[in-house]
C-alpha positions in Angstrom: 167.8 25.6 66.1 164.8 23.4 66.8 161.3 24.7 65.9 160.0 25.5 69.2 156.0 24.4 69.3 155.7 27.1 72.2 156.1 29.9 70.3 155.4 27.4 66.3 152.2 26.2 67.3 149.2 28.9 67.8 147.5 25.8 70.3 150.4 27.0 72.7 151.0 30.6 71.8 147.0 31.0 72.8 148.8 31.4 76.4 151.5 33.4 76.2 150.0 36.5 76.2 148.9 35.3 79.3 151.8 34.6 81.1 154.3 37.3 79.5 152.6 40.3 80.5 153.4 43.8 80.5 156.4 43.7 83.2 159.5 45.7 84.3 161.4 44.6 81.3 159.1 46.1 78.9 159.2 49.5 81.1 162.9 49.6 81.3 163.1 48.8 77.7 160.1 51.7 77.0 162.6 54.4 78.9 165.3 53.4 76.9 163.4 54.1 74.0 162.7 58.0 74.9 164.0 60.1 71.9 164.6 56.9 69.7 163.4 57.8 66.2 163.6 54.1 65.4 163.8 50.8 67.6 164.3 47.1 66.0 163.0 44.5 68.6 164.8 41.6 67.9 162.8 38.4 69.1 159.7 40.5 68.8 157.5 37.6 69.7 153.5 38.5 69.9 154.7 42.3 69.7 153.5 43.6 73.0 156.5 46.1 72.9 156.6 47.0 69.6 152.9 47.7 69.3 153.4 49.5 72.2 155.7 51.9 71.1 155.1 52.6 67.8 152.0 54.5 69.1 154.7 56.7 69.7 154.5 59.3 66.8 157.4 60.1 66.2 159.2 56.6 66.7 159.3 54.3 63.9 159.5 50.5 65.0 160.6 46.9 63.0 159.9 43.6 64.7 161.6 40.6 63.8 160.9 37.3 65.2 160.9 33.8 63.5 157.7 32.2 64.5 154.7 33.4 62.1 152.3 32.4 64.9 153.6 35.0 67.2 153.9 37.6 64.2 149.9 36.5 63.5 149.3 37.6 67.0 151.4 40.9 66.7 150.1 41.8 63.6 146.3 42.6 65.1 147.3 44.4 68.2 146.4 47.3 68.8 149.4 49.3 67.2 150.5 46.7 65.4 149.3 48.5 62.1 152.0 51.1 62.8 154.8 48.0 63.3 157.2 47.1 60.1 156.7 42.6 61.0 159.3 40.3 59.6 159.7 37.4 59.5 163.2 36.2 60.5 166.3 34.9 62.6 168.0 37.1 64.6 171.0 35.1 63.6 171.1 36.0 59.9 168.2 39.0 58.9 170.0 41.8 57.4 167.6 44.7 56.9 169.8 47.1 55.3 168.9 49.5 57.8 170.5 51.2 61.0 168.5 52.0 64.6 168.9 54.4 67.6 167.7 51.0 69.3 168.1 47.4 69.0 166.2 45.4 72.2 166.4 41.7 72.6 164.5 40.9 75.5 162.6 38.5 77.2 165.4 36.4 77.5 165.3 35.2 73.9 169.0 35.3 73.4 169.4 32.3 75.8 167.4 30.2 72.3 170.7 30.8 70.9 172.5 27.2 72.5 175.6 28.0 70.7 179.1 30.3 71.0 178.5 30.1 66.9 174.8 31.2 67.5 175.5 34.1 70.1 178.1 35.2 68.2 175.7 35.3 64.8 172.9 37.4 67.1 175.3 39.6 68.3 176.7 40.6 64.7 173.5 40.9 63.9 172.8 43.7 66.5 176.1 45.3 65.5 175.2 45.5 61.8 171.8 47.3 62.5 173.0 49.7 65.2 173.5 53.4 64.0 176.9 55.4 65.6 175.3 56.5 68.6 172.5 53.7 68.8 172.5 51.3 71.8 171.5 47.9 72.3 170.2 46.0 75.3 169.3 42.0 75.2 169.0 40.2 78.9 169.9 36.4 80.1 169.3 34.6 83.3 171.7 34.0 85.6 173.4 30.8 85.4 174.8 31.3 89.4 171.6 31.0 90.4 170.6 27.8 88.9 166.8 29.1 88.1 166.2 25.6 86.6 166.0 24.0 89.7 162.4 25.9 90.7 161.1 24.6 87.2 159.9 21.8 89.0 156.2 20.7 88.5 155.5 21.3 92.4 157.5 24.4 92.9 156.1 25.6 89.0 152.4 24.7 89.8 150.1 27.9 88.9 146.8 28.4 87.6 145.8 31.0 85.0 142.8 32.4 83.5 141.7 31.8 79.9 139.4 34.2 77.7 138.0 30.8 76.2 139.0 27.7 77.9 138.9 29.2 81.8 140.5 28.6 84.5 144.3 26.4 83.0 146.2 24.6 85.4 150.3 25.1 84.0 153.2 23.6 84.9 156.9 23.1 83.8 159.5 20.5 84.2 163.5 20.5 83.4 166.7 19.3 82.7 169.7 20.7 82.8 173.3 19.7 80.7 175.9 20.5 83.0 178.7 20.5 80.5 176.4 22.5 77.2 175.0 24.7 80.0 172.0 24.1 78.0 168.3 23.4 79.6 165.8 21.4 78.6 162.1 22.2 79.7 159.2 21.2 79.1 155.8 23.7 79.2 152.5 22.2 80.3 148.6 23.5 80.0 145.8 21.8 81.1 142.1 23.5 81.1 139.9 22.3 84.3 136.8 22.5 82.1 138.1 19.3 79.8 140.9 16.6 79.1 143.1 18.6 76.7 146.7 19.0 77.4 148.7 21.3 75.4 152.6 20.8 76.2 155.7 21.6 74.9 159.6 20.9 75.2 161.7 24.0 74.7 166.1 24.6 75.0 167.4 27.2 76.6 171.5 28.1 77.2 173.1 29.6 80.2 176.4 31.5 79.2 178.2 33.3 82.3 178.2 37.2 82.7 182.3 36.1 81.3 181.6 34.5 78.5 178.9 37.2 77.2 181.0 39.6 77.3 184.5 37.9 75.7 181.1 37.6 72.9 180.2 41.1 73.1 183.6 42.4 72.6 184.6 39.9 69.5 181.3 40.9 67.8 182.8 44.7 68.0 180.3 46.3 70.7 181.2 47.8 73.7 178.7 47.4 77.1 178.2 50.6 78.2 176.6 49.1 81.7 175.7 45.9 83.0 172.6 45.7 84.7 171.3 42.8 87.2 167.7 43.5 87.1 165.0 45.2 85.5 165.0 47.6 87.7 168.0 48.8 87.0 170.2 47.5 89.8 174.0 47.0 89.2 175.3 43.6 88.2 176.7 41.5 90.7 178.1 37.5 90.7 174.5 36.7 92.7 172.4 39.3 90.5 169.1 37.0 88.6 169.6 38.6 85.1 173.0 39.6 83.4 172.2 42.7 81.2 173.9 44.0 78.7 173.3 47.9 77.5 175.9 48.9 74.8 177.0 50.2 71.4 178.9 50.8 69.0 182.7 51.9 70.1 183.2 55.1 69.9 185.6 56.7 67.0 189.0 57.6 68.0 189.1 61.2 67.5 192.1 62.2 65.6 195.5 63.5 66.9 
């Protein structure tokens, strides 16, 4: 993969914070997580989650994501001091350990543009699940062609910034009908002077099929497929395909 200055370069992750939020993901994902004695977040980005939870006591948390400018930001969060931060690809980090929980939200598997890719991640999540863990990771929707609202009209918005103030943001895409991949672009410009802070980032779109022909070959088993974060079945027209699983279960003997 391509280093991806949104998430590489501190100028840009400055704002993500801002824009990625504590939201229904991270609450679903926090529910999941009751009675884990150990969660690996995947994709960890600036750590809101992790932090988050490892003020749990009891609950020991790893974070793994491969841009040190988010891990920089993760690292002094409150919490963060209780978080085990690596640096790594979700594609090939082995940790030589095994979790009641493996999350891989925020719809970072979708920076995976690959079958050869997905498949990596998803070994990856087998190898570090324990018998009875479970995993969950999220994509959009393909169906619903989301890319077609990441327009710079329909994507206009205005944010607040601690330091530069009010940020005018916008985004712009492409999509590859035949990679299923898209190409967007991801656009800051403070009112209070002439800096402009972009990005060009590439996401995939598998189908709800193809995940989970994936799923299966990388020996886990989706328990439930979920279409939203708050926690409505999947359907064909549903905006996120979301996959909660395991490990298959041991055949008892006859």
């Amino acid at each position: 993969m391509e280093t991806d200055r949104l998430y590489a370069d501190p100028a840009l992750v400055q704002f993500y914070d801002i824009e990625n939020g504590w939201a229904q993901d991270l609450d679903y994902c926090r529910n999941l997580a009751d009675g884990c004695s150990s969660v690996l977040d995947l994709g960890c980005g600036t750590g809101l989650f992790a932090a988050t939870l490892a003020q749990r006591a009891a609950c020991a948390v790893v974070g793994v994501d491969p841009a040190a400018a988010m891990l920089d930001v993760a690292a002094e969060r409150a919490g963060g001091e209780r978080v085990e931060w690596h640096l790594g690809d979700a594609r090939s980090i082995r940790l030589d350990r095994r979790f009641d929980l493996v999350v891989l939200t925020g719809h970072a598997f979708q920076v995976f543009l690959t079958d050869e890719d997905r498949a990596a991640a998803l070994r990856t999540i087998a190898d570090h699940l324990k018998p009875e863990g479970r995993f969950v990771f999220d994509s959009r929707n393909p169906v619903g062609r989301p890319w077609m609202n990441w327009t710079p009209a329909n994507s206009l918005r205005h944010i607040e910034h601690p330091a530069l103030g009010r940020v005018r943001a916008w985004n712009d895409a492409s999509h590859d009908p035949v990679t299923g991949v898209v190409t967007y672009g991801t656009h800051y410009k403070p009112m209070a002077n002439d800096l402009l802070y972009s990005s060009q980032s590439k996401i995939a779109f598998a189908s709800q099929e193809k995940l989970s022909a994936q799923i299966a070959a990388a020996g886990l088993v989706v328990r439930q497929w979920v279409g939203d974060w708050l926690g409505s079945p999947y359907c064909s027209t549903s905006p996120e395909i979301i996959a909660i699983g395991a490990l298959p279960r041991p055949v008892a003997a006859g």
